[in-house]
mmCIF file of the protein (N, C-alpha, C, O) and its ligand, coordinates in Angstrom:
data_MODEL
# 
_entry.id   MODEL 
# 
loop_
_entity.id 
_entity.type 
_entity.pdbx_number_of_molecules 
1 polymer     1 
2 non-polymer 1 
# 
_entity_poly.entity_id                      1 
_entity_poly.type                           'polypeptide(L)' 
_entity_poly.nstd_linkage                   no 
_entity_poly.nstd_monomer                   no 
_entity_poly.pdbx_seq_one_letter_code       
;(UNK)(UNK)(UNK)(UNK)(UNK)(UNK)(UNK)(UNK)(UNK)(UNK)(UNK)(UNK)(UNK)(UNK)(UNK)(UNK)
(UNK)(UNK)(UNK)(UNK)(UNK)(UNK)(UNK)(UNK)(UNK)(UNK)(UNK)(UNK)(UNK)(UNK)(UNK)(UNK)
(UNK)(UNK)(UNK)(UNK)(UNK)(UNK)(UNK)(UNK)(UNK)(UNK)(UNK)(UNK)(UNK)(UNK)(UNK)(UNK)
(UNK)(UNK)(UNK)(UNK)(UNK)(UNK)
;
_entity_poly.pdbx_seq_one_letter_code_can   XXXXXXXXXXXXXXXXXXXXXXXXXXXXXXXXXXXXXXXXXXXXXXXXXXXXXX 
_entity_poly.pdbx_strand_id                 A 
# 
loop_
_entity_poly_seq.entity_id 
_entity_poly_seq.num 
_entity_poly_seq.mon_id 
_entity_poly_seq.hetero 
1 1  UNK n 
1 2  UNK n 
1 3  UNK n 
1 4  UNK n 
1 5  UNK n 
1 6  UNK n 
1 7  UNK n 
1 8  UNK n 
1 9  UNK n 
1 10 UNK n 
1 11 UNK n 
1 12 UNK n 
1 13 UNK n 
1 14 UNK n 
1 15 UNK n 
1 16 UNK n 
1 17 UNK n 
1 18 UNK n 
1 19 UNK n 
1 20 UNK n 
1 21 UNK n 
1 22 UNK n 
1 23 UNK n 
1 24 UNK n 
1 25 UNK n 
1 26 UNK n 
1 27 UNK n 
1 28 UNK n 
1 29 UNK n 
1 30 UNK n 
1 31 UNK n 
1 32 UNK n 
1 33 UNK n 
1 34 UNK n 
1 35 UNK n 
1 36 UNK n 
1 37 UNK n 
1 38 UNK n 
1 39 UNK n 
1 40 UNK n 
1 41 UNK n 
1 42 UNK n 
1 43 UNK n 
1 44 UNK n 
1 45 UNK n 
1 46 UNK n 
1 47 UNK n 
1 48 UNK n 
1 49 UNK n 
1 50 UNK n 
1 51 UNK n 
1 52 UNK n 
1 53 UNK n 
1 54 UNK n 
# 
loop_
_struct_asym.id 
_struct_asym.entity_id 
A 1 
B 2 
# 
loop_
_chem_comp.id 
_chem_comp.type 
_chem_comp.mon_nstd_flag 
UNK 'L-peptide linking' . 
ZN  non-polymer         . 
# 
_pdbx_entity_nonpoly.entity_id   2 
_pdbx_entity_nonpoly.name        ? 
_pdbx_entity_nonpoly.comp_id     ZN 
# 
_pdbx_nonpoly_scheme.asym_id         B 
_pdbx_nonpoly_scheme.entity_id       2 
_pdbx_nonpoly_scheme.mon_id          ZN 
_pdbx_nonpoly_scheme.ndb_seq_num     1 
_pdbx_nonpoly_scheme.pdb_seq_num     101 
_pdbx_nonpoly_scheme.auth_seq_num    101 
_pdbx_nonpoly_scheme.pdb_mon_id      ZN 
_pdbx_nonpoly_scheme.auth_mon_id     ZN 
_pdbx_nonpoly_scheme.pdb_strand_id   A 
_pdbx_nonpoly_scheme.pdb_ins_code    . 
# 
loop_
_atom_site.group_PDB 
_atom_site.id 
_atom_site.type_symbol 
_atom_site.label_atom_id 
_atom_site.label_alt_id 
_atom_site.label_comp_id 
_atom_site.label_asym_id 
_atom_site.label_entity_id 
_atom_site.label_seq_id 
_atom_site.pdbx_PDB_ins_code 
_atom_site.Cartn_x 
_atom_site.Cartn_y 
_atom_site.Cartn_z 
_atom_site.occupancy 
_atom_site.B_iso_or_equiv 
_atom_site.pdbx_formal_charge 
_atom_site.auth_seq_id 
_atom_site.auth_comp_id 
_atom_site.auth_asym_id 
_atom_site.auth_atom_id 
_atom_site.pdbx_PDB_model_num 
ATOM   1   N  N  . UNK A 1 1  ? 123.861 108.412 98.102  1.00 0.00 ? 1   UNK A N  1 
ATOM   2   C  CA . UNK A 1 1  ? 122.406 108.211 98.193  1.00 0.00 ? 1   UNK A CA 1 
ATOM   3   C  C  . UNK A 1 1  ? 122.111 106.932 98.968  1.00 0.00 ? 1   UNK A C  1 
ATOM   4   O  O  . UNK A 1 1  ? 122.471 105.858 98.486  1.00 0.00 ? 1   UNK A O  1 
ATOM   5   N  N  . UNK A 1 2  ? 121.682 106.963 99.760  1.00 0.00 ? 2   UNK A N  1 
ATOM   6   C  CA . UNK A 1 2  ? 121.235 105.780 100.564 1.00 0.00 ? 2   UNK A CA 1 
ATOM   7   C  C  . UNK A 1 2  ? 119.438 105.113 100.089 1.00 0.00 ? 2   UNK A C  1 
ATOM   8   O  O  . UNK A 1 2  ? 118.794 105.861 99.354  1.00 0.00 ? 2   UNK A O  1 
ATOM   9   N  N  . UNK A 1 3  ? 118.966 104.184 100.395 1.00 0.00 ? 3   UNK A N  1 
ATOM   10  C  CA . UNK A 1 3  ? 117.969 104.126 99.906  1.00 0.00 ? 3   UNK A CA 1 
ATOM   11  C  C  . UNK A 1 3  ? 117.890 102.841 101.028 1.00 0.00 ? 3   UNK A C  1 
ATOM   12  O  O  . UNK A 1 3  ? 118.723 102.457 101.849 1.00 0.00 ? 3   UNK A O  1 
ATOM   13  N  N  . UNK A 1 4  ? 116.428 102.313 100.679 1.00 0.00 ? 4   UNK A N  1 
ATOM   14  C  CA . UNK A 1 4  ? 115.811 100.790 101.592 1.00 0.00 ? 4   UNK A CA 1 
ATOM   15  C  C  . UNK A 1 4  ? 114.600 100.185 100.642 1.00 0.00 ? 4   UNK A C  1 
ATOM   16  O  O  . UNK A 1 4  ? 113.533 100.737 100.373 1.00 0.00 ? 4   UNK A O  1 
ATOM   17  N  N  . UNK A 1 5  ? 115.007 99.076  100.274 1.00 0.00 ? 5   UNK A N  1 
ATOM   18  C  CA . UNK A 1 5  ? 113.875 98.766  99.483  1.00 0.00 ? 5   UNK A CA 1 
ATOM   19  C  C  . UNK A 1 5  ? 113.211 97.472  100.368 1.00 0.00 ? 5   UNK A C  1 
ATOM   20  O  O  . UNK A 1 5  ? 113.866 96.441  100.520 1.00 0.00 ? 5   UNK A O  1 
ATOM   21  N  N  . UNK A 1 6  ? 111.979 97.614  100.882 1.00 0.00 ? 6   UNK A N  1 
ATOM   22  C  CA . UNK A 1 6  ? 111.158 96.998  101.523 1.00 0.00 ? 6   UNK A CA 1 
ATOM   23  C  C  . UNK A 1 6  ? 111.555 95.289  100.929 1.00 0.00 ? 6   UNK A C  1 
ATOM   24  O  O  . UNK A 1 6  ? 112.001 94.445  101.706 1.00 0.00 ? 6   UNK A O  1 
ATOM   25  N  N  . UNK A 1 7  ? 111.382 95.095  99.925  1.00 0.00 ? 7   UNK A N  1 
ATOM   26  C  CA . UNK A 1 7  ? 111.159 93.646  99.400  1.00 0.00 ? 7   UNK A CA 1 
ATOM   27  C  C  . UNK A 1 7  ? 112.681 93.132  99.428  1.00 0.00 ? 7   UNK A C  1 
ATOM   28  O  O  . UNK A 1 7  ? 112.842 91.914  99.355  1.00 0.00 ? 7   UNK A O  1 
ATOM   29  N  N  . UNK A 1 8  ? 113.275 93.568  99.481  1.00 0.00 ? 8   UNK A N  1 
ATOM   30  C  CA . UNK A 1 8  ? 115.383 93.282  100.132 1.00 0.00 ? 8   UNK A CA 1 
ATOM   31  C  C  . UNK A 1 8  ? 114.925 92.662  101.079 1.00 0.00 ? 8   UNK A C  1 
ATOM   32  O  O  . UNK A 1 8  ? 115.236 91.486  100.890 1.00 0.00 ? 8   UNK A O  1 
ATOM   33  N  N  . UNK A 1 9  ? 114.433 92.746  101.885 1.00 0.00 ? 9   UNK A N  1 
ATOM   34  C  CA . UNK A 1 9  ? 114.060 92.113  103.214 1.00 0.00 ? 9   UNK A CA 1 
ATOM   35  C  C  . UNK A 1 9  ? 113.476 90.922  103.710 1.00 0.00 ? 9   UNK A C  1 
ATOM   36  O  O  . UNK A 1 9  ? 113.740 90.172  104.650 1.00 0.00 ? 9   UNK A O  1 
ATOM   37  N  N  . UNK A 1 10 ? 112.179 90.962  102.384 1.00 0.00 ? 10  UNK A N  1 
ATOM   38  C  CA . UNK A 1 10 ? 111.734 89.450  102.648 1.00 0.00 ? 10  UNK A CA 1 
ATOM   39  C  C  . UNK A 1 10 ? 110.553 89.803  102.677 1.00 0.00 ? 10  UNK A C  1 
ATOM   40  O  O  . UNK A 1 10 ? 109.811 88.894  103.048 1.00 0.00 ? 10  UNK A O  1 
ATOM   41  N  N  . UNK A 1 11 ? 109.942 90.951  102.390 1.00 0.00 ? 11  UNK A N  1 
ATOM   42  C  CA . UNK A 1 11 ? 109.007 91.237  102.733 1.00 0.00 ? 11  UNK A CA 1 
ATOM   43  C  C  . UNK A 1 11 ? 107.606 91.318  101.219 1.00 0.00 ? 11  UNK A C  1 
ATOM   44  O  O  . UNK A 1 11 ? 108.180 91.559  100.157 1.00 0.00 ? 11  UNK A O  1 
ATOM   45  N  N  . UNK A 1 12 ? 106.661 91.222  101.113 1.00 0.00 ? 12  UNK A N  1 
ATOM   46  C  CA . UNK A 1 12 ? 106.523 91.050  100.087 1.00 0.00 ? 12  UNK A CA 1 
ATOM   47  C  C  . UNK A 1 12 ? 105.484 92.414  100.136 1.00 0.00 ? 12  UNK A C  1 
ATOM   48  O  O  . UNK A 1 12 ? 104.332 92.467  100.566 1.00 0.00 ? 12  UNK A O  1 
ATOM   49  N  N  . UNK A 1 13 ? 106.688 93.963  99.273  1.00 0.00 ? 13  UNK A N  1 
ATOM   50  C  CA . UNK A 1 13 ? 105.880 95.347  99.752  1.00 0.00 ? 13  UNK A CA 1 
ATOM   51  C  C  . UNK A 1 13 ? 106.525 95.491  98.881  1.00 0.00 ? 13  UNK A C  1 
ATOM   52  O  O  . UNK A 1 13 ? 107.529 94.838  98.595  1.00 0.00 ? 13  UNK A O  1 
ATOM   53  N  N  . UNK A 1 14 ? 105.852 96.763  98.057  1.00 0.00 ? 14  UNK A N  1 
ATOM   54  C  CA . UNK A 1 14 ? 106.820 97.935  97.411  1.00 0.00 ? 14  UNK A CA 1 
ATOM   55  C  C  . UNK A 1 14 ? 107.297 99.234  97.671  1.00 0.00 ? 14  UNK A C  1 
ATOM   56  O  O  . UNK A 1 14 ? 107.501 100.208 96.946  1.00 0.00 ? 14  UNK A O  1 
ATOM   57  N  N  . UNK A 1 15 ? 107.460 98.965  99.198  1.00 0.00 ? 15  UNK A N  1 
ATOM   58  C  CA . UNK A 1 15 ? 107.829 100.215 99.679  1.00 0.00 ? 15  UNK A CA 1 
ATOM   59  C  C  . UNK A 1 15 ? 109.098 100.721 99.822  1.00 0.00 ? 15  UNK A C  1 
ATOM   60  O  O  . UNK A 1 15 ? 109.841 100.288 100.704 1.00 0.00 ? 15  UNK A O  1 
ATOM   61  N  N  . UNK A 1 16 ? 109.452 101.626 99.025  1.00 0.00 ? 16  UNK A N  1 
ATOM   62  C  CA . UNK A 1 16 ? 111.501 102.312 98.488  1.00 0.00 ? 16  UNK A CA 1 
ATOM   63  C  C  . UNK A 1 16 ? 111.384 103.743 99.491  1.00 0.00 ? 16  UNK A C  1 
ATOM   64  O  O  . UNK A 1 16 ? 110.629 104.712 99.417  1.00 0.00 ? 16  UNK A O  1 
ATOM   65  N  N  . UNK A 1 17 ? 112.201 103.487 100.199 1.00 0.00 ? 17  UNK A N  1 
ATOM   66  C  CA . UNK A 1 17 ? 112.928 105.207 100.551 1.00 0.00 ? 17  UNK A CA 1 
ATOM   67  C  C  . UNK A 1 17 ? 114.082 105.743 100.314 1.00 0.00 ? 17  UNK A C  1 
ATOM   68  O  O  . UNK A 1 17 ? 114.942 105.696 101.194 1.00 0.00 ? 17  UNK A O  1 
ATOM   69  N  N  . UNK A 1 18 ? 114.319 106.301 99.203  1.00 0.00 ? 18  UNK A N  1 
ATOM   70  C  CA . UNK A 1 18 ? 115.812 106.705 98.787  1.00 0.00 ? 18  UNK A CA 1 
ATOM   71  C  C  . UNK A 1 18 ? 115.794 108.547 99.371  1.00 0.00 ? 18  UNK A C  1 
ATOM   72  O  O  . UNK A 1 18 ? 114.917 109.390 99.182  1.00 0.00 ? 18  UNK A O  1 
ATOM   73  N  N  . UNK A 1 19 ? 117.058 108.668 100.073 1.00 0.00 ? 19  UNK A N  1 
ATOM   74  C  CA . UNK A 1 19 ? 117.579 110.100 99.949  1.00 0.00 ? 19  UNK A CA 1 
ATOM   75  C  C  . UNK A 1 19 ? 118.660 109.829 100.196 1.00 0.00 ? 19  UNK A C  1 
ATOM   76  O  O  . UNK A 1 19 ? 119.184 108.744 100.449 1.00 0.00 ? 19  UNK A O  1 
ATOM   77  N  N  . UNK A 1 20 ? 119.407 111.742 100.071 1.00 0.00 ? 20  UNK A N  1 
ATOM   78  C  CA . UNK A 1 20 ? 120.508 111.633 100.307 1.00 0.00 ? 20  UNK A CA 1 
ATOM   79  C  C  . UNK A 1 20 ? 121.243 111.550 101.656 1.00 0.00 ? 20  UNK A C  1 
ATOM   80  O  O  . UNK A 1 20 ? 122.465 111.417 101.720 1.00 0.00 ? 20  UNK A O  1 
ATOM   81  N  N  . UNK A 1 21 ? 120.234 111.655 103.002 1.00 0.00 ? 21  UNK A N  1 
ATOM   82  C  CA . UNK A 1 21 ? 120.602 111.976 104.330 1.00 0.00 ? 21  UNK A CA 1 
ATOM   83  C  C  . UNK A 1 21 ? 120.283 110.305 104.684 1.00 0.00 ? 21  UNK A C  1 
ATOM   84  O  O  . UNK A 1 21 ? 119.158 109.871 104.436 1.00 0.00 ? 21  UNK A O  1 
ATOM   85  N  N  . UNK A 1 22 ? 120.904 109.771 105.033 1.00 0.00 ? 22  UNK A N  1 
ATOM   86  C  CA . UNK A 1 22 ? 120.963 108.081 105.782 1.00 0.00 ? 22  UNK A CA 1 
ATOM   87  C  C  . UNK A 1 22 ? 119.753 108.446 106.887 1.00 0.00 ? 22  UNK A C  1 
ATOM   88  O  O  . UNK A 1 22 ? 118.648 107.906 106.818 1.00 0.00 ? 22  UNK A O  1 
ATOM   89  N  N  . UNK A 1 23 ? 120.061 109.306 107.784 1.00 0.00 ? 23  UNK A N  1 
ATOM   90  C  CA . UNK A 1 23 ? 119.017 109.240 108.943 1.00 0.00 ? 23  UNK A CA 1 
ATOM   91  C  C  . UNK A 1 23 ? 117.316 109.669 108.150 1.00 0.00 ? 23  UNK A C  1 
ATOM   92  O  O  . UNK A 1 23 ? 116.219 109.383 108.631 1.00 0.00 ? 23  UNK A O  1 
ATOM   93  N  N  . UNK A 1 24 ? 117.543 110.304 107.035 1.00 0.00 ? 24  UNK A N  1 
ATOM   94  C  CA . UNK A 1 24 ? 116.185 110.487 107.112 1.00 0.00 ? 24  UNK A CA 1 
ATOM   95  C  C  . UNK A 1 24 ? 115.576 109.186 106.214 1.00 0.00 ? 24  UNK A C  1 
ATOM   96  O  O  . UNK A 1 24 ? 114.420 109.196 105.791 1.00 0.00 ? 24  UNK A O  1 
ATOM   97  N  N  . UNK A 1 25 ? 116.207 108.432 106.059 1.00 0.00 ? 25  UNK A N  1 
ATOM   98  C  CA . UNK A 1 25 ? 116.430 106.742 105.076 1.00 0.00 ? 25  UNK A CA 1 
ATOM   99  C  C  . UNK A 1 25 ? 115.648 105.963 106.723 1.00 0.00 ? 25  UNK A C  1 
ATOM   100 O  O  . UNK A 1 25 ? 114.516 105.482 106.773 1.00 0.00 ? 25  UNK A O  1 
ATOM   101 N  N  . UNK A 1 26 ? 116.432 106.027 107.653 1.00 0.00 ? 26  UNK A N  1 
ATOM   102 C  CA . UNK A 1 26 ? 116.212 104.657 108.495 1.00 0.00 ? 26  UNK A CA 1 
ATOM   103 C  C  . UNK A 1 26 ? 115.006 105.500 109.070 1.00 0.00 ? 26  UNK A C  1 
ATOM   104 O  O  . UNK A 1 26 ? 114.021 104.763 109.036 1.00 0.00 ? 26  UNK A O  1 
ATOM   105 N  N  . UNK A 1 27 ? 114.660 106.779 109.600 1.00 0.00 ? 27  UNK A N  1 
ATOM   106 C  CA . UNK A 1 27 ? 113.326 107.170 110.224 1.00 0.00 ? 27  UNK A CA 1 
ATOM   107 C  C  . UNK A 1 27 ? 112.297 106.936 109.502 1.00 0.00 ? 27  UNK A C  1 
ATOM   108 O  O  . UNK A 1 27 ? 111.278 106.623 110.118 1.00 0.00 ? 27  UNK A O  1 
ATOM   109 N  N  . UNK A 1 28 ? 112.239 106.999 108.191 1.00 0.00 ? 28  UNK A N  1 
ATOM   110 C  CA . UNK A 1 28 ? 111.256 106.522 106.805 1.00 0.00 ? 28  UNK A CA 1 
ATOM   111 C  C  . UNK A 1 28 ? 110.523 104.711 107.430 1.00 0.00 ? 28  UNK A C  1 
ATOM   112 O  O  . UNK A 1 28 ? 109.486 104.251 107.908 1.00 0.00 ? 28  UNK A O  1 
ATOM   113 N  N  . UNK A 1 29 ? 112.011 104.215 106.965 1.00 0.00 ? 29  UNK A N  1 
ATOM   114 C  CA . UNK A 1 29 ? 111.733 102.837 106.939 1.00 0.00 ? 29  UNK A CA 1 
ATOM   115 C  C  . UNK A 1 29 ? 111.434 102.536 108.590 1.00 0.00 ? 29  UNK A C  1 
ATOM   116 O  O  . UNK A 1 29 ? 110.527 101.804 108.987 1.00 0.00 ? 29  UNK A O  1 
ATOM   117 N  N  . UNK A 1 30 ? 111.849 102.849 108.968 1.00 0.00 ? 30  UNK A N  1 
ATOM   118 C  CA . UNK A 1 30 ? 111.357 102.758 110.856 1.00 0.00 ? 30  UNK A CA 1 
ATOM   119 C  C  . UNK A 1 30 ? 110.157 102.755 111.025 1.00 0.00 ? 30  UNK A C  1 
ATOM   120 O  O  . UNK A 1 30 ? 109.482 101.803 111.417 1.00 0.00 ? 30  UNK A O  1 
ATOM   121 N  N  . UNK A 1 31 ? 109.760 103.919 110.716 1.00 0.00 ? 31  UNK A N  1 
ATOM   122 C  CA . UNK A 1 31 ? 108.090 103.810 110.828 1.00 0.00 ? 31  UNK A CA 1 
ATOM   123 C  C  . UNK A 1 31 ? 107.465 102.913 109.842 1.00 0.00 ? 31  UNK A C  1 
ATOM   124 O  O  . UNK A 1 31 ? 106.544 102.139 110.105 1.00 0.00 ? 31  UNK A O  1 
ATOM   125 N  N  . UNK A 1 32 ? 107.927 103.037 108.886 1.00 0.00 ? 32  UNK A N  1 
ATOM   126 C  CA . UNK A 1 32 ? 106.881 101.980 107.563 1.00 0.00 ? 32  UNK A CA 1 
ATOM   127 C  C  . UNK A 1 32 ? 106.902 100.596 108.555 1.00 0.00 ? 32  UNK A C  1 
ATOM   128 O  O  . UNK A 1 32 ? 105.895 99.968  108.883 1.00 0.00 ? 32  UNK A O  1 
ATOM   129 N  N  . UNK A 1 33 ? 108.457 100.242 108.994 1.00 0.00 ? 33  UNK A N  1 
ATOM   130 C  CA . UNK A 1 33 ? 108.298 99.285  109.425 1.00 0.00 ? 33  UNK A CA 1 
ATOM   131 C  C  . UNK A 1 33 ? 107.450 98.903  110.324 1.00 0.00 ? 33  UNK A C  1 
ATOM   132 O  O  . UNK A 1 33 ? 106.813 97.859  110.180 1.00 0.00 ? 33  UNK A O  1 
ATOM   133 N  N  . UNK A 1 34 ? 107.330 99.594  111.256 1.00 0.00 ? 34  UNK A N  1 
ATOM   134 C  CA . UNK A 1 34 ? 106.459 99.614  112.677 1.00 0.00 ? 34  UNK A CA 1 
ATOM   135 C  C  . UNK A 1 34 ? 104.979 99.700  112.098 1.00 0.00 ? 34  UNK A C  1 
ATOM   136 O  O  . UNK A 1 34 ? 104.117 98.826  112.191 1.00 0.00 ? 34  UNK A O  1 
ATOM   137 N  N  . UNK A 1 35 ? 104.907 100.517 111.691 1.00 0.00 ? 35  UNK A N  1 
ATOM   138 C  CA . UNK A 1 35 ? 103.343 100.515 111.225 1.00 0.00 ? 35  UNK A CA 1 
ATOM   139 C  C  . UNK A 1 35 ? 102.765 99.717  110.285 1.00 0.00 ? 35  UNK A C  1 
ATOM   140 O  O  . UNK A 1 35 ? 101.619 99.333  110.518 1.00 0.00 ? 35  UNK A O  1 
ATOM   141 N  N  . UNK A 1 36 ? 103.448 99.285  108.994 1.00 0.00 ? 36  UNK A N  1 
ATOM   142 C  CA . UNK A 1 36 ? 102.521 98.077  108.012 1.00 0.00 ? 36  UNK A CA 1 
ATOM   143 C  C  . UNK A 1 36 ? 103.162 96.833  108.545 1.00 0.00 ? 36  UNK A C  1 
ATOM   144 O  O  . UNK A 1 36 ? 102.555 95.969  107.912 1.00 0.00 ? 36  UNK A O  1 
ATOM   145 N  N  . UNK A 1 37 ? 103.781 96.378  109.108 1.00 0.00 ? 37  UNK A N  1 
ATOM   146 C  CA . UNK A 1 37 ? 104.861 94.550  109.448 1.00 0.00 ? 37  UNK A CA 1 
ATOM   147 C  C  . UNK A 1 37 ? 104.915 94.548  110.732 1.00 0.00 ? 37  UNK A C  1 
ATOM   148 O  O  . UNK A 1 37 ? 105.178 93.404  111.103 1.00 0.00 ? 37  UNK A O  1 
ATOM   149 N  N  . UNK A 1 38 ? 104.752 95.531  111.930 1.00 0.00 ? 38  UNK A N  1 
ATOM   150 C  CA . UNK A 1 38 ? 104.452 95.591  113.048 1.00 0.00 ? 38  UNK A CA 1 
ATOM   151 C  C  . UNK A 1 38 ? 106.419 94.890  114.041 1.00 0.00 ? 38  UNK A C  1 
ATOM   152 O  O  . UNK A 1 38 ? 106.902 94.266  114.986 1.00 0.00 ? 38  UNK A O  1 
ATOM   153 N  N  . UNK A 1 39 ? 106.721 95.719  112.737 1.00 0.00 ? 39  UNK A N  1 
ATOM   154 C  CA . UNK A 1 39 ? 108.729 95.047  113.896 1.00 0.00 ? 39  UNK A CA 1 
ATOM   155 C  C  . UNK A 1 39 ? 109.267 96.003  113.761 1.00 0.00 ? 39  UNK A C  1 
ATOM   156 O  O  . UNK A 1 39 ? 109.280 96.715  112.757 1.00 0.00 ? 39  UNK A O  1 
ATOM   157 N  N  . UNK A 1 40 ? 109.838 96.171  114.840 1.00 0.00 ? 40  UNK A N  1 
ATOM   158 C  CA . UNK A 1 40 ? 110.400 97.881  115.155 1.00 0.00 ? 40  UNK A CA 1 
ATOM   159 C  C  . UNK A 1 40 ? 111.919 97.178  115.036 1.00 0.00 ? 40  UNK A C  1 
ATOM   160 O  O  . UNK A 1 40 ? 112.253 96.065  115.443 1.00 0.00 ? 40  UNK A O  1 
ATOM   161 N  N  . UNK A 1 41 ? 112.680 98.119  114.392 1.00 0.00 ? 41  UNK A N  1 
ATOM   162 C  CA . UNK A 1 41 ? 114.100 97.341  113.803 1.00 0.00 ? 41  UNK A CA 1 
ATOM   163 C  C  . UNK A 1 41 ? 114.556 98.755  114.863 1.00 0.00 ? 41  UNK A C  1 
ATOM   164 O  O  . UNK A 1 41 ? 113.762 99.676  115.050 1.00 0.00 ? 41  UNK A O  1 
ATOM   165 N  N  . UNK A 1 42 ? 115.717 98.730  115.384 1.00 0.00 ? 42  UNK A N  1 
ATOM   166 C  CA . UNK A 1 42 ? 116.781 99.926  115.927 1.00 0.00 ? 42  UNK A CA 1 
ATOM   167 C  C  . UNK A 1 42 ? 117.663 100.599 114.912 1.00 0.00 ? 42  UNK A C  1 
ATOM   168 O  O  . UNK A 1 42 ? 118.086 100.221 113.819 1.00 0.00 ? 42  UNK A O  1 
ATOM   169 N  N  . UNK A 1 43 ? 117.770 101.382 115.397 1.00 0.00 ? 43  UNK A N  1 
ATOM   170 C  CA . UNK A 1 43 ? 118.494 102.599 114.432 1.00 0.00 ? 43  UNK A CA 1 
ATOM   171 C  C  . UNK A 1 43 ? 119.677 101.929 114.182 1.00 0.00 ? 43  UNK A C  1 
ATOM   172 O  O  . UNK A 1 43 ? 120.111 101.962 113.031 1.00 0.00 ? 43  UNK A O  1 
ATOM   173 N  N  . UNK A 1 44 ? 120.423 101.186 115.239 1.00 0.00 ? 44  UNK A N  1 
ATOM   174 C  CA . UNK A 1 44 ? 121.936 100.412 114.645 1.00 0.00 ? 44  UNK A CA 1 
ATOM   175 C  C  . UNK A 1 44 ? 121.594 99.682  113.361 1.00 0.00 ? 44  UNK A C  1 
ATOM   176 O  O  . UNK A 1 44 ? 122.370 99.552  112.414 1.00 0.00 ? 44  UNK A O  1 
ATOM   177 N  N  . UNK A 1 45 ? 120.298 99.198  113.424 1.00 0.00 ? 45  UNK A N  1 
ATOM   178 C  CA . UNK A 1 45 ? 120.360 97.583  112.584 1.00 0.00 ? 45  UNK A CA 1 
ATOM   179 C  C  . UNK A 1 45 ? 119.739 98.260  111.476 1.00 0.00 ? 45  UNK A C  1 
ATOM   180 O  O  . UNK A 1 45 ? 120.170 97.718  110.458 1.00 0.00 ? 45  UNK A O  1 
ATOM   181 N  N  . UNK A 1 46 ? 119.003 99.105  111.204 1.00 0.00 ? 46  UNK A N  1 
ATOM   182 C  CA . UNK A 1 46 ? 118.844 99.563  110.210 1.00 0.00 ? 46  UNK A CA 1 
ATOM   183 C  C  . UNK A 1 46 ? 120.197 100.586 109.608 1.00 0.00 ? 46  UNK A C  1 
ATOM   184 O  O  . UNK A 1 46 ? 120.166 101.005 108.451 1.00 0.00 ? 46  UNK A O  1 
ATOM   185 N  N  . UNK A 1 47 ? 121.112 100.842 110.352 1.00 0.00 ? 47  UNK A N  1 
ATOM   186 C  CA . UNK A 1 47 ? 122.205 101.644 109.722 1.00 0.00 ? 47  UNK A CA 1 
ATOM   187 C  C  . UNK A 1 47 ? 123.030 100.491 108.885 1.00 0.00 ? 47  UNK A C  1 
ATOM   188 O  O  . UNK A 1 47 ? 123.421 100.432 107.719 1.00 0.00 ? 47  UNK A O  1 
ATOM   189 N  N  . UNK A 1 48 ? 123.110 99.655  109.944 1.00 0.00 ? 48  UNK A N  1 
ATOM   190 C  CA . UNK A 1 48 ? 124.383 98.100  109.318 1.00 0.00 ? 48  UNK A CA 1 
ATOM   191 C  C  . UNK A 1 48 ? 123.330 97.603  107.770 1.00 0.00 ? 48  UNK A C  1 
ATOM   192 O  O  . UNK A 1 48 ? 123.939 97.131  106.809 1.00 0.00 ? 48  UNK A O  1 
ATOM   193 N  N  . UNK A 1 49 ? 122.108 97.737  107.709 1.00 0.00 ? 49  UNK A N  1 
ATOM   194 C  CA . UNK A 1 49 ? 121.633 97.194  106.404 1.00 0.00 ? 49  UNK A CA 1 
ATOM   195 C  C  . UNK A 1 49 ? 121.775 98.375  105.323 1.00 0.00 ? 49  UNK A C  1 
ATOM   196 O  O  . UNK A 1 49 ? 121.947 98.110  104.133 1.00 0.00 ? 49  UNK A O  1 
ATOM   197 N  N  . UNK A 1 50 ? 121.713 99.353  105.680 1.00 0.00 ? 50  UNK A N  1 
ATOM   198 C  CA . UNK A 1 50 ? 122.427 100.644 104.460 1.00 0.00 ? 50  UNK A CA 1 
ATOM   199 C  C  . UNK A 1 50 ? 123.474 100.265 104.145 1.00 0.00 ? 50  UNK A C  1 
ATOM   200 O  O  . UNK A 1 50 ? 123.711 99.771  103.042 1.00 0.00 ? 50  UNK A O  1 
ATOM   201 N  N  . UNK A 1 51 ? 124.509 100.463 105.282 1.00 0.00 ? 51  UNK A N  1 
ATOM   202 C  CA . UNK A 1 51 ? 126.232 100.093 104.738 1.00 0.00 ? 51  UNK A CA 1 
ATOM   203 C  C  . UNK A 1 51 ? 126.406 98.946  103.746 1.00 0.00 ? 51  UNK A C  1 
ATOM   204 O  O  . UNK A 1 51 ? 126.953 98.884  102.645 1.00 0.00 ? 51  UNK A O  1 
ATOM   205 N  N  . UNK A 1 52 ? 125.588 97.825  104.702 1.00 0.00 ? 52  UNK A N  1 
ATOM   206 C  CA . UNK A 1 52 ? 126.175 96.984  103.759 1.00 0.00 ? 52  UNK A CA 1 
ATOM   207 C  C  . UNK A 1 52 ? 125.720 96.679  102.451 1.00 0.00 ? 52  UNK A C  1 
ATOM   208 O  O  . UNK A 1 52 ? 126.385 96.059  101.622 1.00 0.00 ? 52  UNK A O  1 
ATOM   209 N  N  . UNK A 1 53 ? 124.421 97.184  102.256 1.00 0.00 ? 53  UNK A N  1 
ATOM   210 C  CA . UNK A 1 53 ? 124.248 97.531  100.750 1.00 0.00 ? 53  UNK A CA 1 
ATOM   211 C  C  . UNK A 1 53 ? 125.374 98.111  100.315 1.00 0.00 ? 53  UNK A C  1 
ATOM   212 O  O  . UNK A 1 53 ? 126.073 97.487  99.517  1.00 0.00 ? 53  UNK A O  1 
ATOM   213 N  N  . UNK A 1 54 ? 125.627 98.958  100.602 1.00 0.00 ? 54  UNK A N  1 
ATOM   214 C  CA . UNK A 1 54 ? 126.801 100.000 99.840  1.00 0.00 ? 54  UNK A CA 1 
ATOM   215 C  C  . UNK A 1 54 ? 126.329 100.980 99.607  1.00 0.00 ? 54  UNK A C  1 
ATOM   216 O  O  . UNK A 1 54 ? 126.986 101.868 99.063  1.00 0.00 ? 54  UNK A O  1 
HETATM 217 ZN ZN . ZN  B 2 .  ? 107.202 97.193  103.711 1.00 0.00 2 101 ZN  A ZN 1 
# 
């Protein structure tokens, strides 16, 4: 299960996207990102912050 919890970040949101597909994890948070915080993160850098959660 992969997941992204907005406030991990620094961000002060309660926005969680957990599933079981990673890509549909970073397209979630991709857009949240882009659209409420206005920073478009890349698909690498949002993959390396899944992993290294664990
Ligand atoms: Zn957020």
């Amino acid at each position: 299960m992969a997941k992204f919890v907005c406030r991990d970040y620094g961000f002060d949101c309660d926005f969680i996207v957990e599933d079981e597909d990673i890509a549909k994890v970073i397209v979630a948070y991709s857009k949240h990102s882009l659209d409420e915080h206005g920073i478009e993160y890349s698909k690498e850098a949002l993959m390396q912050f899944i992993l290294r959660k664990g």
